[in-house]
N, C-alpha and C positions, 0 to 999 in steps of 0.2 A: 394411334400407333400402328405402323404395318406388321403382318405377321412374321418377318424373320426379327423386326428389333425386340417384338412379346415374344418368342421363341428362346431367342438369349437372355434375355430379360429374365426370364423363369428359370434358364438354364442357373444362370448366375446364381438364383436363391435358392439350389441346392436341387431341384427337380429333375428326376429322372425323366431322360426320352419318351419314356411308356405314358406319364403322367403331363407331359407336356400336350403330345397327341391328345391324350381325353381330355384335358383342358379345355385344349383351342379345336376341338374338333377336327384334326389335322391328322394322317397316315405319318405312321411311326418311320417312315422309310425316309418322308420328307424330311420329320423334325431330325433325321440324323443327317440328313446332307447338311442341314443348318447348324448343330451343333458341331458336327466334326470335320465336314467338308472334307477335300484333298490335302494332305499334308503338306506344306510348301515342301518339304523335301522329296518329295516325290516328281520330275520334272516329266515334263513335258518331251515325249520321243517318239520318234520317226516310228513307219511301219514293223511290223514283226512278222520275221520270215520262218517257216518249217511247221508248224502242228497239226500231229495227228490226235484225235480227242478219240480215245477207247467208249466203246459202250460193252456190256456186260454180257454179250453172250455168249462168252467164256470167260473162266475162274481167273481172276489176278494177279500173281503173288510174287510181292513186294519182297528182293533181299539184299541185305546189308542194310545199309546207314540208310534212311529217310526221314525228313521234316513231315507228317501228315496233317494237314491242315481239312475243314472241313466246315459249312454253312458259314461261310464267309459272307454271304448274301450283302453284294456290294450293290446298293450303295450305302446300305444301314451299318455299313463296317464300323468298327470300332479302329479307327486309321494309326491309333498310338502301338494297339494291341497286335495290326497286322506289323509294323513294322520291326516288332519283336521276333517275326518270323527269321529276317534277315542274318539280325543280331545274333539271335543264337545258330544259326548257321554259321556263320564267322567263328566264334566262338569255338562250338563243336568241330568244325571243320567238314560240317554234312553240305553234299554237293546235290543231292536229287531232292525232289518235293514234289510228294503227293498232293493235288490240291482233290479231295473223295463226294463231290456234290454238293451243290446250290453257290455255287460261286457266285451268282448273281440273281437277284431279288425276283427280273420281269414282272413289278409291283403289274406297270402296265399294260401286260398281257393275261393278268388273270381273269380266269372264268367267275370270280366272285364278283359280286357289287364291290363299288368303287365309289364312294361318295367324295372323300377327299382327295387332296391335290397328291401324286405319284413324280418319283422322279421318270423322265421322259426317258424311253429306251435306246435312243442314241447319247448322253449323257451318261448313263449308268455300264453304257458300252466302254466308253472315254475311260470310265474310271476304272472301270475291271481294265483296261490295257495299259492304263497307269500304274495298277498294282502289279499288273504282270510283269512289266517293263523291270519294276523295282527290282523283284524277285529275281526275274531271267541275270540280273547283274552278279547276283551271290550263285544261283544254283545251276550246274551244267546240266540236269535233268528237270523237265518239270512234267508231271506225270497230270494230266486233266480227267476226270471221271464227272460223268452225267449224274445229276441227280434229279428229284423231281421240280424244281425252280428250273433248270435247262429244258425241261421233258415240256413244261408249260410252255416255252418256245417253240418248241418243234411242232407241238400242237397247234399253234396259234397258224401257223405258216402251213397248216395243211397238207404237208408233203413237198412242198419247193424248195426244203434245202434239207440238206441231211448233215450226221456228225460228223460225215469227215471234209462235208465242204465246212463246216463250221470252223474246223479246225483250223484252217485258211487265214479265219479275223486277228488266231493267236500265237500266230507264227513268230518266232524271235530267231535273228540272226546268232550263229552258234551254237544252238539249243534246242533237245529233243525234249518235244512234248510228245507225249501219249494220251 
């Protein structure tokens, strides 16, 4: 049996992510792209124009209505749980979102051992701008903050891109990112 049909397989018999992983000897980040993967409703869209991504050295401060969202660390996202982001933004009628550090995993740029399979950092890209995409639909602000999963990036690339080129990858037409 290949590893994503024993992945489900397990899933099906009530197995948590966590316990899938130590099962099959497999990275918890993997067994959630196979569990949860991209939500079909989630489509598939063009580039995204405008973002600027804040780093912290200066104080922040958030006022009026905001969604704060936080360690979304995509791709192990919980895809039912983010799309509740949305929801209750309709709902509510909140137009800005805070997304407050580690939006994304970089399984495969950490400085730890790696023995198991990671999702690949141009896929993990894909989906963090899939999630964005969603988002950008509901909220005319979306406010981006570094955390240490981002910091691990900036490390990895040793000074060749900084956060405000980054902010470049998550640019959305209409919409201010910070």
């Amino acid at each position: 049996m290949n590893k994503r049909k024993e992945i489900l397989n397990l899933r099906e018999q009530g197995y948590t992510q966590r316990k899938i992983a130590k099962t099959l000897g497999l990275s918890p980040g993997y067994v959630a792209e196979v569990t949860f993967g991209i939500p079909a409703g989630i489509p598939e869209v063009g580039e995204l124009t405008g973002v600027k991504v804040e780093d912290f050295s200066e104080v922040v401060e958030l006022n009026k209505n905001f969604i704060i969202v936080g360690d979304v660390h995509v791709p192990t996202t919980n895809w039912k749980f983010a799309s509740y982001v949305s929801k209750v933004a309709v709902s509510q009628e909140i137009k800005r979102l805070a997304i407050v550090g580690d939006l994304l995993n970089f399984d495969s740029l950490s400085d730890f051992p790696i023995d198991k399979p990671v999702t690949r950092l141009r896929k993990e890209l894909k989906y963090a701008k899939r999630l964005l995409n969603e988002w950008a639909k509901v909220f005319d602000e979306i406010h981006y903050f570094m955390g240490n999963h981002e910091n691990r990036f900036f490390r990895s690339l040793k000074g060749e891109l900084t956060v405000d080129l980054l902010g470049g990858f998550f640019d959305c037409d209409n919409q201010y990112l910070s």
